[in-house]
TIZAFI-533113 format. One record per residue (C-alpha): x, y, z; residue in three letters. Coordinates in nm, 4 decimals, padded with zeros to 6 digits. Each point is the difference from the previous one (the first is absolute). Example, Ala and Ser with C-alpha at 12.3 -4.5 7.8 and 13.67 -1.06 7.14 Angstrom:
<sites>
<site X="01.2300" Y="-00.4500" Z="00.7800" res="ALA"/>
<site X="00.1370" Y="00.3440" Z="-00.0660" res="SER"/>
</sites>
This chain:
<sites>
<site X="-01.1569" Y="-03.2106" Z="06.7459" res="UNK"/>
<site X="-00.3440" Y="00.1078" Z="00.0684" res="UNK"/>
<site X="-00.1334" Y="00.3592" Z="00.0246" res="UNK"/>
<site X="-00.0153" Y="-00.0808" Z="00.3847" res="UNK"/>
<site X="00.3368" Y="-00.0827" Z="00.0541" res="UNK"/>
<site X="00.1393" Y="00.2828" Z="-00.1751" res="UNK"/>
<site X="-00.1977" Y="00.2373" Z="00.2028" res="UNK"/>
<site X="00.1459" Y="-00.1400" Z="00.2865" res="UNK"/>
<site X="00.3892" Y="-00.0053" Z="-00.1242" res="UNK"/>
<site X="-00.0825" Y="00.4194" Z="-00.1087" res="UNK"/>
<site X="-00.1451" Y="00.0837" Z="00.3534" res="UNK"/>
<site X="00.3029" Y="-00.2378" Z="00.1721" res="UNK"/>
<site X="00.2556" Y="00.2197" Z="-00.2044" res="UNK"/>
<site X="-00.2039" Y="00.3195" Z="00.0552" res="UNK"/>
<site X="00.0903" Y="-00.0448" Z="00.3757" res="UNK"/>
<site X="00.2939" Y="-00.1766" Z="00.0332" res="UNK"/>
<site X="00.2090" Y="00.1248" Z="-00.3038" res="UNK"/>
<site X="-00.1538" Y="00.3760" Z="00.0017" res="UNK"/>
<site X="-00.0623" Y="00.0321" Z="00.3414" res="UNK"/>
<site X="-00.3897" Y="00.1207" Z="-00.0931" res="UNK"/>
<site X="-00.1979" Y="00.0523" Z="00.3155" res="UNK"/>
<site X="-00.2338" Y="-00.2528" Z="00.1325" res="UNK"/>
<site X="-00.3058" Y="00.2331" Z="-00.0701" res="UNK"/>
<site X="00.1066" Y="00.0526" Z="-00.3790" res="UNK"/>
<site X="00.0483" Y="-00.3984" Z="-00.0881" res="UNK"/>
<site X="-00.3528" Y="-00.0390" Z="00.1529" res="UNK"/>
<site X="-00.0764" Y="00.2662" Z="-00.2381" res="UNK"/>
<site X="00.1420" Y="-00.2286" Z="-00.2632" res="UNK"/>
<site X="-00.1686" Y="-00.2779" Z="00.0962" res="UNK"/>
<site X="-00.3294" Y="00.1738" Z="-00.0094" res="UNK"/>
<site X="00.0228" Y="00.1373" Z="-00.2913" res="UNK"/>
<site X="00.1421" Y="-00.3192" Z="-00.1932" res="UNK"/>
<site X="-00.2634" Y="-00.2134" Z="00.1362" res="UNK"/>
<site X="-00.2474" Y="00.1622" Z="-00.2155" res="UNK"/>
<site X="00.2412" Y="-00.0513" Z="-00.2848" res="UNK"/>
<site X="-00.0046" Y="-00.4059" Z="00.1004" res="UNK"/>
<site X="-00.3656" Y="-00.0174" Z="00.0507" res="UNK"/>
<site X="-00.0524" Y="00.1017" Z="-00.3651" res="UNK"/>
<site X="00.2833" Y="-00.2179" Z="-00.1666" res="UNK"/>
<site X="-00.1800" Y="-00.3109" Z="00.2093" res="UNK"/>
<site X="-00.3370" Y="00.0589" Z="-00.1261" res="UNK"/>
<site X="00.1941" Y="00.0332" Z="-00.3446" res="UNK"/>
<site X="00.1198" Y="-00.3462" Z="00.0446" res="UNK"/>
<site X="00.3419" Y="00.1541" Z="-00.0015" res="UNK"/>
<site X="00.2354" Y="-00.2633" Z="00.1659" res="UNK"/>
<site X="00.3760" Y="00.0714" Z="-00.0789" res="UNK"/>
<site X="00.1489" Y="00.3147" Z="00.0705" res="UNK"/>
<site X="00.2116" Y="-00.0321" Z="-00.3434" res="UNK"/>
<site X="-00.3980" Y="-00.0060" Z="-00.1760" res="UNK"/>
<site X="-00.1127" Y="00.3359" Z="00.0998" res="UNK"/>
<site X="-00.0771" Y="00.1953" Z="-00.3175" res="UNK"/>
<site X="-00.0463" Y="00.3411" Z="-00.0586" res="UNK"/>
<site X="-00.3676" Y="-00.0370" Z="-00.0431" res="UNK"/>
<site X="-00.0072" Y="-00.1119" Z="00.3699" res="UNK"/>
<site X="00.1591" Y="00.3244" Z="00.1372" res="UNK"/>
<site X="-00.2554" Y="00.1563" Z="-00.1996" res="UNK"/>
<site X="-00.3059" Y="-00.2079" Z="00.1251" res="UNK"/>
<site X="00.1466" Y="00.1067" Z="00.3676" res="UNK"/>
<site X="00.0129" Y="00.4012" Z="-00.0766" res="UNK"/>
<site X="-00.3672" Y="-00.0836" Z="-00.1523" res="UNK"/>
<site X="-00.0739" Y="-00.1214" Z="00.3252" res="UNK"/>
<site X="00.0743" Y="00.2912" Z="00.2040" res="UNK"/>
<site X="-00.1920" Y="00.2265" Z="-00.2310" res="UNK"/>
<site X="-00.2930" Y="-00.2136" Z="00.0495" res="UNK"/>
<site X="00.0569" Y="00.0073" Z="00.3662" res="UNK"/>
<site X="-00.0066" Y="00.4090" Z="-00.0483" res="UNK"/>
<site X="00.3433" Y="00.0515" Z="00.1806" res="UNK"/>
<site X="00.1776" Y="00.3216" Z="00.0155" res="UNK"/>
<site X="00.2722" Y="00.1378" Z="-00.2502" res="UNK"/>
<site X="00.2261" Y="-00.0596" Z="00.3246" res="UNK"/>
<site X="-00.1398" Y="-00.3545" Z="00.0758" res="UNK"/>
<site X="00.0331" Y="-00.1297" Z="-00.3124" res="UNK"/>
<site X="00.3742" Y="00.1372" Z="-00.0416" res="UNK"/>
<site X="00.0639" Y="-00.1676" Z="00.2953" res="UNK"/>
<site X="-00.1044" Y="-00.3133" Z="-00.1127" res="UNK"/>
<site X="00.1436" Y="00.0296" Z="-00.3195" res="UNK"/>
<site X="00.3579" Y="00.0764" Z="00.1458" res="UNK"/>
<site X="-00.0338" Y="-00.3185" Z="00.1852" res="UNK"/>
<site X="-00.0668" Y="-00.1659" Z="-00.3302" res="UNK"/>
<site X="00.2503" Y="00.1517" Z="-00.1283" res="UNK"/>
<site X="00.2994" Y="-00.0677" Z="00.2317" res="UNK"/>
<site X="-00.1263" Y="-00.3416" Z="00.0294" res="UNK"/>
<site X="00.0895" Y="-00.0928" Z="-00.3875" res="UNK"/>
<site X="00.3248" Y="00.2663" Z="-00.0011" res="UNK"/>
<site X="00.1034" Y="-00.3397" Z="00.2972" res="UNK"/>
<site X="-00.1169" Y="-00.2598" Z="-00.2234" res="UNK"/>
<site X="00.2558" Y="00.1488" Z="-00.2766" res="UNK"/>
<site X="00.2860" Y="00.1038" Z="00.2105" res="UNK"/>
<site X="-00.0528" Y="-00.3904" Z="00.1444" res="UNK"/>
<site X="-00.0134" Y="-00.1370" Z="-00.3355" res="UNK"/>
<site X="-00.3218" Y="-00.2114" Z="00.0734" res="UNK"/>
<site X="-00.1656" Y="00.1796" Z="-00.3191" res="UNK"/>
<site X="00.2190" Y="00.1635" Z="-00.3133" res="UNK"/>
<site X="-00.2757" Y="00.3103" Z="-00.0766" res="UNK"/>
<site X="-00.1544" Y="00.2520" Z="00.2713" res="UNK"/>
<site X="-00.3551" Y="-00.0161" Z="-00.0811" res="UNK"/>
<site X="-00.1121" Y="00.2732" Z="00.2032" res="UNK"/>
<site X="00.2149" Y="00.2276" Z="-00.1460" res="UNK"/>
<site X="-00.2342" Y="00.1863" Z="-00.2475" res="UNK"/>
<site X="-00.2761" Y="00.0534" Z="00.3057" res="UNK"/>
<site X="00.0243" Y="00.3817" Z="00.0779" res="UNK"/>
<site X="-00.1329" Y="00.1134" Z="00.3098" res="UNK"/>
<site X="-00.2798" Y="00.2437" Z="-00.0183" res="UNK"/>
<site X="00.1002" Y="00.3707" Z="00.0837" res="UNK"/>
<site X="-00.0205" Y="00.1316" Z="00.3128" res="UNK"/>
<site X="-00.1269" Y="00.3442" Z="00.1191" res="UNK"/>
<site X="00.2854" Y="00.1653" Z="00.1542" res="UNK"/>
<site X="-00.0955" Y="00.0228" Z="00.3832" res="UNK"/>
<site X="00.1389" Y="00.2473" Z="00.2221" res="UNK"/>
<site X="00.0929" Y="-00.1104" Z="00.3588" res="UNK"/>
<site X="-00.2558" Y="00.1771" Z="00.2489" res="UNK"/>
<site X="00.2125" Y="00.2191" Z="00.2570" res="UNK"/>
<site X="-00.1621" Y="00.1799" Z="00.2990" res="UNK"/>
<site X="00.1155" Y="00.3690" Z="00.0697" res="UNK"/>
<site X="00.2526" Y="00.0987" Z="00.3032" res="UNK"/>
<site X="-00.2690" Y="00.1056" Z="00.1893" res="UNK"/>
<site X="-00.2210" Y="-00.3050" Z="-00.0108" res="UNK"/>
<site X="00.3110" Y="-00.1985" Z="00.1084" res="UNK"/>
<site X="00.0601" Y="00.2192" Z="00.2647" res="UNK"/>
<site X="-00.3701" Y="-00.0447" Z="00.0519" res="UNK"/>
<site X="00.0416" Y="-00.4163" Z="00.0240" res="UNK"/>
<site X="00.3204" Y="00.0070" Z="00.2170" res="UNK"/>
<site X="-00.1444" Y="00.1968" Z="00.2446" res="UNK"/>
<site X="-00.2872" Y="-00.2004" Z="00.0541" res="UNK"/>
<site X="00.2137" Y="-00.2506" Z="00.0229" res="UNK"/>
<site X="00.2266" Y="00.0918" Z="00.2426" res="UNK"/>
<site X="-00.3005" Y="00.1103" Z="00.2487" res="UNK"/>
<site X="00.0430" Y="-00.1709" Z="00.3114" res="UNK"/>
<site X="00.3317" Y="-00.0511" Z="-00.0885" res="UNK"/>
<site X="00.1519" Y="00.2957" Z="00.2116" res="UNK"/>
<site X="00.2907" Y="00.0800" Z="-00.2817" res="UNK"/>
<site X="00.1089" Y="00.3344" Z="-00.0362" res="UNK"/>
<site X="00.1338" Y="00.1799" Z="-00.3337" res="UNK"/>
<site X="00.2701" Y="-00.2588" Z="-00.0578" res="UNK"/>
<site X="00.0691" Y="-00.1021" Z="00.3624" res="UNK"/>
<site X="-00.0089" Y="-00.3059" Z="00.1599" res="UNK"/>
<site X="-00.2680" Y="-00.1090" Z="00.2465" res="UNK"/>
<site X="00.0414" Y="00.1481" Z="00.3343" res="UNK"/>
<site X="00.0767" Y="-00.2084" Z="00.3072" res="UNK"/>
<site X="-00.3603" Y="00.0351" Z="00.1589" res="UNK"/>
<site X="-00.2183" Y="00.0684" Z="-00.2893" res="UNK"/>
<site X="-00.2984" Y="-00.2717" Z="-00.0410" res="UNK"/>
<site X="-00.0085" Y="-00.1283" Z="-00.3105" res="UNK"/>
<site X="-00.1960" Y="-00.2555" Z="-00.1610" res="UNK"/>
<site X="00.2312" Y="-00.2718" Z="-00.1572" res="UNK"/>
<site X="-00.1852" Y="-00.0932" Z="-00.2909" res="UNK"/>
<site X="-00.0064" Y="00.3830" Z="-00.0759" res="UNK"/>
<site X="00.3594" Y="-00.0116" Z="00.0054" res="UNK"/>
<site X="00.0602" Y="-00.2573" Z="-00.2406" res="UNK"/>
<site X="-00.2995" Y="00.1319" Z="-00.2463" res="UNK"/>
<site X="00.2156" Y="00.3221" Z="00.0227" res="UNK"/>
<site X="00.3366" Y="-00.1736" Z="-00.1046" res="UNK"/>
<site X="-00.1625" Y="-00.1690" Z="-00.2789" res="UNK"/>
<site X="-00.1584" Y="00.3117" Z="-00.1728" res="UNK"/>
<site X="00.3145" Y="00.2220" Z="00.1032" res="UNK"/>
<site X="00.2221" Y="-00.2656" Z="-00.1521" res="UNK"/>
<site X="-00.1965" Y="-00.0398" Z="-00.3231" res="UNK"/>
<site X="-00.0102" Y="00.3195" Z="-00.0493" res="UNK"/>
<site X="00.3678" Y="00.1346" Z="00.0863" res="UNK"/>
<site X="00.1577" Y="-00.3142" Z="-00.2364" res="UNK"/>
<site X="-00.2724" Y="-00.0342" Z="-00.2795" res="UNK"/>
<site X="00.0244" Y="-00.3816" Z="00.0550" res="UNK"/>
<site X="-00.2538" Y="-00.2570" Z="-00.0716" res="UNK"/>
<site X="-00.1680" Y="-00.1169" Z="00.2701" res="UNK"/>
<site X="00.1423" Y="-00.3612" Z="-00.0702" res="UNK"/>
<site X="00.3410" Y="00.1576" Z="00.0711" res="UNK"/>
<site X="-00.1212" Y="00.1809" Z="00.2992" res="UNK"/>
<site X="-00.1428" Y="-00.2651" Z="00.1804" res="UNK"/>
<site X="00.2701" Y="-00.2632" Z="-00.1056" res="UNK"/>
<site X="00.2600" Y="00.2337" Z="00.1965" res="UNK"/>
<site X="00.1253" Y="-00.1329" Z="00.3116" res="UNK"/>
<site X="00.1180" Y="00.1791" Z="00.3554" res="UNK"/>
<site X="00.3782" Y="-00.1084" Z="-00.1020" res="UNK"/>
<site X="-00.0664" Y="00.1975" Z="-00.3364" res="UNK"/>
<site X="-00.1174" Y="00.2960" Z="00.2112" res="UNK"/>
<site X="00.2656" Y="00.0253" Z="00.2513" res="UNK"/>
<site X="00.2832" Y="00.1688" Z="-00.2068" res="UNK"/>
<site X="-00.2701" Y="00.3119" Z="-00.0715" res="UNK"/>
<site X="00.1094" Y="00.2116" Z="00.2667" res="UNK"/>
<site X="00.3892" Y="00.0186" Z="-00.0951" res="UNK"/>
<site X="-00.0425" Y="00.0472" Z="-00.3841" res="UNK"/>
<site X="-00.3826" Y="00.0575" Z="-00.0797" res="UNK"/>
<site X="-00.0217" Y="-00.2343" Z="-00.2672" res="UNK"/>
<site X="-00.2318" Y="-00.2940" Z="-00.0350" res="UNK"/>
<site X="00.1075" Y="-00.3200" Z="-00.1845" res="UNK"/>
<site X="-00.3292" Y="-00.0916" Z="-00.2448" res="UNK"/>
<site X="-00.0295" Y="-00.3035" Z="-00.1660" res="UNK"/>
<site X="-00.2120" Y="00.0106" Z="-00.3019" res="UNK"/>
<site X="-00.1318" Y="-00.2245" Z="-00.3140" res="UNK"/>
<site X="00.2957" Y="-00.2179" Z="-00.1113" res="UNK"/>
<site X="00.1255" Y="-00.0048" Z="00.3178" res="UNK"/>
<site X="00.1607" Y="00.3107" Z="-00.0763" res="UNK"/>
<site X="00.0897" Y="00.2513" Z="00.2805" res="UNK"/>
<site X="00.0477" Y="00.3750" Z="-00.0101" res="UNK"/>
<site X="00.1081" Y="00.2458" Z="00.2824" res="UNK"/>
<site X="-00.2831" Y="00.2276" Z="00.0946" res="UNK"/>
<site X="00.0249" Y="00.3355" Z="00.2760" res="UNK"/>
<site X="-00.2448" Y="00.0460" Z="00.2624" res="UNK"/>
<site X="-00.0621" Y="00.2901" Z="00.1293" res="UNK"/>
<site X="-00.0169" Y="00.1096" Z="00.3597" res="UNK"/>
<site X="-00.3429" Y="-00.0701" Z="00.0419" res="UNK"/>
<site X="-00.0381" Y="-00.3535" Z="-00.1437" res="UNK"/>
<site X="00.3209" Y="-00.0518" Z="00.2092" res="UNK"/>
<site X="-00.1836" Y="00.1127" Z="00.3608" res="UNK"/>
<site X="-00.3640" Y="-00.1766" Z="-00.1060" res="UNK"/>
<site X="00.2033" Y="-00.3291" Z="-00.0324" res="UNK"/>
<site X="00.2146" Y="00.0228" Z="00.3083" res="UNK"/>
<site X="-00.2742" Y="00.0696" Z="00.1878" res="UNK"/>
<site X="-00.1560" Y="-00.2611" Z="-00.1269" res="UNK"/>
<site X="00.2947" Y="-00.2108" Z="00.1245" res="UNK"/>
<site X="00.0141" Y="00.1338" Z="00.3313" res="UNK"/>
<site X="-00.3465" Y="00.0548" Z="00.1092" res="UNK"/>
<site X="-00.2069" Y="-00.2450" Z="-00.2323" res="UNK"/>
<site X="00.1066" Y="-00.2922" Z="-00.1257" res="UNK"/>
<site X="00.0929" Y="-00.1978" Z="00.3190" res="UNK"/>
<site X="-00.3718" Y="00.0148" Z="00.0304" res="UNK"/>
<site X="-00.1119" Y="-00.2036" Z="-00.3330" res="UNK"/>
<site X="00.3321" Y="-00.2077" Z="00.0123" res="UNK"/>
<site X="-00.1301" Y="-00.1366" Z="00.3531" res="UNK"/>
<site X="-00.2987" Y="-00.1599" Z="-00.1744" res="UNK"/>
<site X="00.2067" Y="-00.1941" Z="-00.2611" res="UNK"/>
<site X="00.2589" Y="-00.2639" Z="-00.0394" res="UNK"/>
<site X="00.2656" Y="00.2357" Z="-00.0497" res="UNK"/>
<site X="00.0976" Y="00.1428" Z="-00.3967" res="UNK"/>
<site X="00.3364" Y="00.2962" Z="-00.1248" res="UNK"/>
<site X="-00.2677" Y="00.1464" Z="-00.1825" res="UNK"/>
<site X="-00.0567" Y="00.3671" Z="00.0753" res="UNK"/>
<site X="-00.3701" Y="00.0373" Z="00.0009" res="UNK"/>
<site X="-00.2021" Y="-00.2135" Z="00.1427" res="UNK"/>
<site X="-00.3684" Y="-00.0972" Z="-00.0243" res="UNK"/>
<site X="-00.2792" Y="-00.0829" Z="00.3062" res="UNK"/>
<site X="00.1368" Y="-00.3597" Z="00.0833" res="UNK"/>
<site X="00.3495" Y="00.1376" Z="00.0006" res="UNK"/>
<site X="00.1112" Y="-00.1337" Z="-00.3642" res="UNK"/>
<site X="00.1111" Y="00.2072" Z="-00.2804" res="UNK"/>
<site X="-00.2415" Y="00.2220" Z="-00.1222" res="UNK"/>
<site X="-00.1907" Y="-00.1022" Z="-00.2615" res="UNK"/>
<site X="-00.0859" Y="00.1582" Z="-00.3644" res="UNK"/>
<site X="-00.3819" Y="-00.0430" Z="00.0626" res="UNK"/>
<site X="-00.0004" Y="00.1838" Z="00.3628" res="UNK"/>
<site X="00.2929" Y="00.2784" Z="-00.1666" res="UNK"/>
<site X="-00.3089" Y="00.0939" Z="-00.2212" res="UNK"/>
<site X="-00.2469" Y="-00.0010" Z="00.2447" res="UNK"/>
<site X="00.2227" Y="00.2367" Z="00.2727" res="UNK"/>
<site X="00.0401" Y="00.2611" Z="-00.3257" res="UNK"/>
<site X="-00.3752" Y="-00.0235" Z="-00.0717" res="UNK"/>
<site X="-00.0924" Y="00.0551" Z="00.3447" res="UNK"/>
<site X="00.2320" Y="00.2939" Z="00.0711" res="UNK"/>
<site X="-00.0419" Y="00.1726" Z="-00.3699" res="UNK"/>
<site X="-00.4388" Y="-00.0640" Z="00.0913" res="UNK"/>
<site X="00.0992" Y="00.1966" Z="00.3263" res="UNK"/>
<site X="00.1872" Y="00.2701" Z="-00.1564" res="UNK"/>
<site X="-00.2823" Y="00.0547" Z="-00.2471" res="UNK"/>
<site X="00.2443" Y="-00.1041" Z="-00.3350" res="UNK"/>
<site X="-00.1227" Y="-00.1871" Z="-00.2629" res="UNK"/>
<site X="00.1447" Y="-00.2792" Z="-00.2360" res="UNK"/>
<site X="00.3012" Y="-00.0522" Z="00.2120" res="UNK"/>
<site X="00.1842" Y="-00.3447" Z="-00.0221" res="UNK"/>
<site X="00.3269" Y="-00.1105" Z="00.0991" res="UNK"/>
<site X="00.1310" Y="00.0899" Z="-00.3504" res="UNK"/>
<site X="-00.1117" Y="00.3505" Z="00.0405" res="UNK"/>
<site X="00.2789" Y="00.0774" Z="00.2754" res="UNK"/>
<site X="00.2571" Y="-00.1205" Z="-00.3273" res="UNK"/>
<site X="-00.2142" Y="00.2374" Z="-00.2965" res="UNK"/>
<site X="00.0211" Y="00.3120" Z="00.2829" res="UNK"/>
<site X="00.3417" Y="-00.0741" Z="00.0953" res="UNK"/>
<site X="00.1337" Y="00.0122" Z="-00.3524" res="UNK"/>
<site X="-00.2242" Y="00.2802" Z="-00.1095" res="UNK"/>
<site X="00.0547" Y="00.2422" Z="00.2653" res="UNK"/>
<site X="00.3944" Y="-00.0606" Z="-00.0190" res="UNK"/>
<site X="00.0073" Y="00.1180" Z="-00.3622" res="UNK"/>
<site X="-00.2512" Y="00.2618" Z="00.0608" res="UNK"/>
<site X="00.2604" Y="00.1117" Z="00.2530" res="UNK"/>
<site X="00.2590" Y="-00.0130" Z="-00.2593" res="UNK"/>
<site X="00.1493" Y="-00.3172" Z="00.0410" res="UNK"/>
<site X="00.2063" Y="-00.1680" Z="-00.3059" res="UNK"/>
<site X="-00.1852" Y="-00.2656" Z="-00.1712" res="UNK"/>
<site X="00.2688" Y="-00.2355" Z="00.0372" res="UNK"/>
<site X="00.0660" Y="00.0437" Z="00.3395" res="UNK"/>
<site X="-00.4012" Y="-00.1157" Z="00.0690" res="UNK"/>
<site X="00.0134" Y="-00.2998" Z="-00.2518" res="UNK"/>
<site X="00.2898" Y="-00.1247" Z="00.2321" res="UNK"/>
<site X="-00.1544" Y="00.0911" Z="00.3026" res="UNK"/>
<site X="-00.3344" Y="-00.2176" Z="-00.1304" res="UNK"/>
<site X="00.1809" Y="-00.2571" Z="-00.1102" res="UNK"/>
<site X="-00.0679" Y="00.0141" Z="-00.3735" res="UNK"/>
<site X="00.2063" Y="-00.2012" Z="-00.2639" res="UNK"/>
<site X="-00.0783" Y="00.3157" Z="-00.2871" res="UNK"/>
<site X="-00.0327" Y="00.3681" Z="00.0806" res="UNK"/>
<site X="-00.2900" Y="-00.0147" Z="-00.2644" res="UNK"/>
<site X="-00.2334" Y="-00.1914" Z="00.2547" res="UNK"/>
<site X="00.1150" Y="00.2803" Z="00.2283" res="UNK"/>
<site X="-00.0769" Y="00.2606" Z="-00.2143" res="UNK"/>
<site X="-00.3803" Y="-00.0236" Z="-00.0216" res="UNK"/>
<site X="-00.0012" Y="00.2212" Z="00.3344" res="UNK"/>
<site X="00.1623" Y="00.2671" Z="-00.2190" res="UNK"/>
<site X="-00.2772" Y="-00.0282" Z="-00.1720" res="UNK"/>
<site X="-00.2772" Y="00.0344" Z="00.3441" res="UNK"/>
<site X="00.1789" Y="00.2801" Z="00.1100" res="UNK"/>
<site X="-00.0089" Y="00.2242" Z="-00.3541" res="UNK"/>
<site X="-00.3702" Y="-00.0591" Z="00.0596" res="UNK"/>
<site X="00.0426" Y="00.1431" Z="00.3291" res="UNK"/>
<site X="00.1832" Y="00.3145" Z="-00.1620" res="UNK"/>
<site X="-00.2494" Y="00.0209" Z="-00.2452" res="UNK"/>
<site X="-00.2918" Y="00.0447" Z="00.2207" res="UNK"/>
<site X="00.1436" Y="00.2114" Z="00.2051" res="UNK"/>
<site X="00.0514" Y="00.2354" Z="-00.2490" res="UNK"/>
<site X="-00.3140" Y="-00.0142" Z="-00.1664" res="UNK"/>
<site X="-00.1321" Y="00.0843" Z="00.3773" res="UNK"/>
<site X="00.2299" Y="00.2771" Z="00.1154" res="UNK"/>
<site X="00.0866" Y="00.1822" Z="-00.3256" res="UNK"/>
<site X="-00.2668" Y="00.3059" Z="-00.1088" res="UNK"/>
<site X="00.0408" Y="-00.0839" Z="-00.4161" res="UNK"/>
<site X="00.0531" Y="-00.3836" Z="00.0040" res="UNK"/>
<site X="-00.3163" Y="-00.0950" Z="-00.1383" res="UNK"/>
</sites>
């Protein structure tokens, strides 16, 4: 078997077998391609030839390339689960990647915007809209459609703390049931769904949307279930997701605001409202409670500098 073909056998049981999203085998792929460019021009032929030495040439190569810590992690996982296969397939008897140790990371905290700069972006979002404080659209209100659906996104990110994959992946059959039980069927990476609330005001941004807006895109397209829909009336894409959030957080004057902000402030100001740790690892979705619980650690920063503002002897 060559190094080729058991790339391709990983990435086919990556998706098939562990249900991995489409965007994380091209990650995969990406990543192991370097791996295969440097076993070629090491005349390495035969999957069952690769040495340790050429696992070590490849991390060489990504410090010469001057890669991050994160990058070259990455790359090395790759590397990694790639030869964990070749064992657990029997095609070679010793994992020769597993002495490679990834470099350490810098723990990174997830960036979260404060309730009143998401106030700040929804409202600016909602202008021309016509909503009220959790009230649907009134009968004669003008409203501008594509407002509408900007609106539902943000309000939706922000009330379930999903990705924006799952968000725009939800359909209007998904949506229908919110009004009777207020809960929102996500599915997330794995193909693994979780229940999610929305709130009252996620809930009138996207039946508005319904009502007043999206006949208007869906008459420019082909006809699609999905939820939120783009200028030629298909599902909204990742790419023009990013550039409504841009546009509205520019408006609203907020800086470094992405799509996975809405998920960092939705977990963040849940705890900082007392919310159990557990209760917001299920709500995001998370396999451990200890990926969950680096916003414990965002919001004792939060504590901390508001006392070393407000109290007279804290410094």
């Amino acid at each position: 078997m060559t190094p080729q073909q058991a790339v391709e056998r990983l990435l086919r049981q990556l998706a098939i077998e562990r249900g991995l999203s489409k965007h994380t085998v091209a990650a995969y792929r990406r990543d192991l391609g370097g791996y295969l460019a440097v076993l070629e021009a090491r005349g390495v032929t035969d999957a069952t030839a690769i040495t340790g030495e050429d696992v070590a040439a490849f991390r060489g190569s990504l410090a010469d390339r001057g890669l991050a810590a994160s990058s070259v992690a990455r790359h090395l996982s790759a590397v990694k689960a790639l030869h964990r296969w070749l064992v657990d397939e029997r095609v070679a008897a010793d994992d020769v990647a597993k002495d490679q140790r990834p470099p350490k990371l810098p723990q990174r905290l997830p960036k979260a915007i404060s309730v009143s700069q998401m106030q700040r972006l929804l409202d600016v979002a909602g202008a021309g809209a016509a909503l009220g404080d959790g009230e649907a659209v009134s009968d004669g209100a003008a409203v501008d459609p594509a407002r509408l659906r900007d609106l539902a996104l943000l309000e939706l990110l922000y009330a379930t703390g999903a990705r924006i994959s799952e968000i725009i992946a939800l359909d209007v059959d998904e949506v229908a049931a919110l009004g009777e039980h207020g809960l929102l069927r996500v599915t997330g990476k794995g193909a693994k769904q979780r229940l999610v609330p929305v709130g009252s005001y996620a809930r009138a941004a996207v039946d508005a949307w319904l009502v007043r807006g999206r006949a208007a895109f869906a008459a420019k397209g082909r006809g699609t279930p999905a939820l939120l829909l783009g200028a030629r009336g298909g599902r909204l894409s990742r790419q023009a997701a990013w550039e409504i959030i841009q546009r509205v957080a520019e408006e609203a004057g907020v800086r470094d605001v992405s799509p996975h902000t809405f998920r960092h402030s939705f977990a963040t100001h849940l705890l900082e409202g007392g919310a159990d740790v557990r209760v917001v690892q299920e709500l995001l979705g998370h396999a451990s409670v200890a990926t969950t619980q680096i916003y414990t650690h965002v919001t004792a920063d939060t504590l901390r500098d508001m006392y070393t503002t407000a109290h007279p002897r804290a410094r």
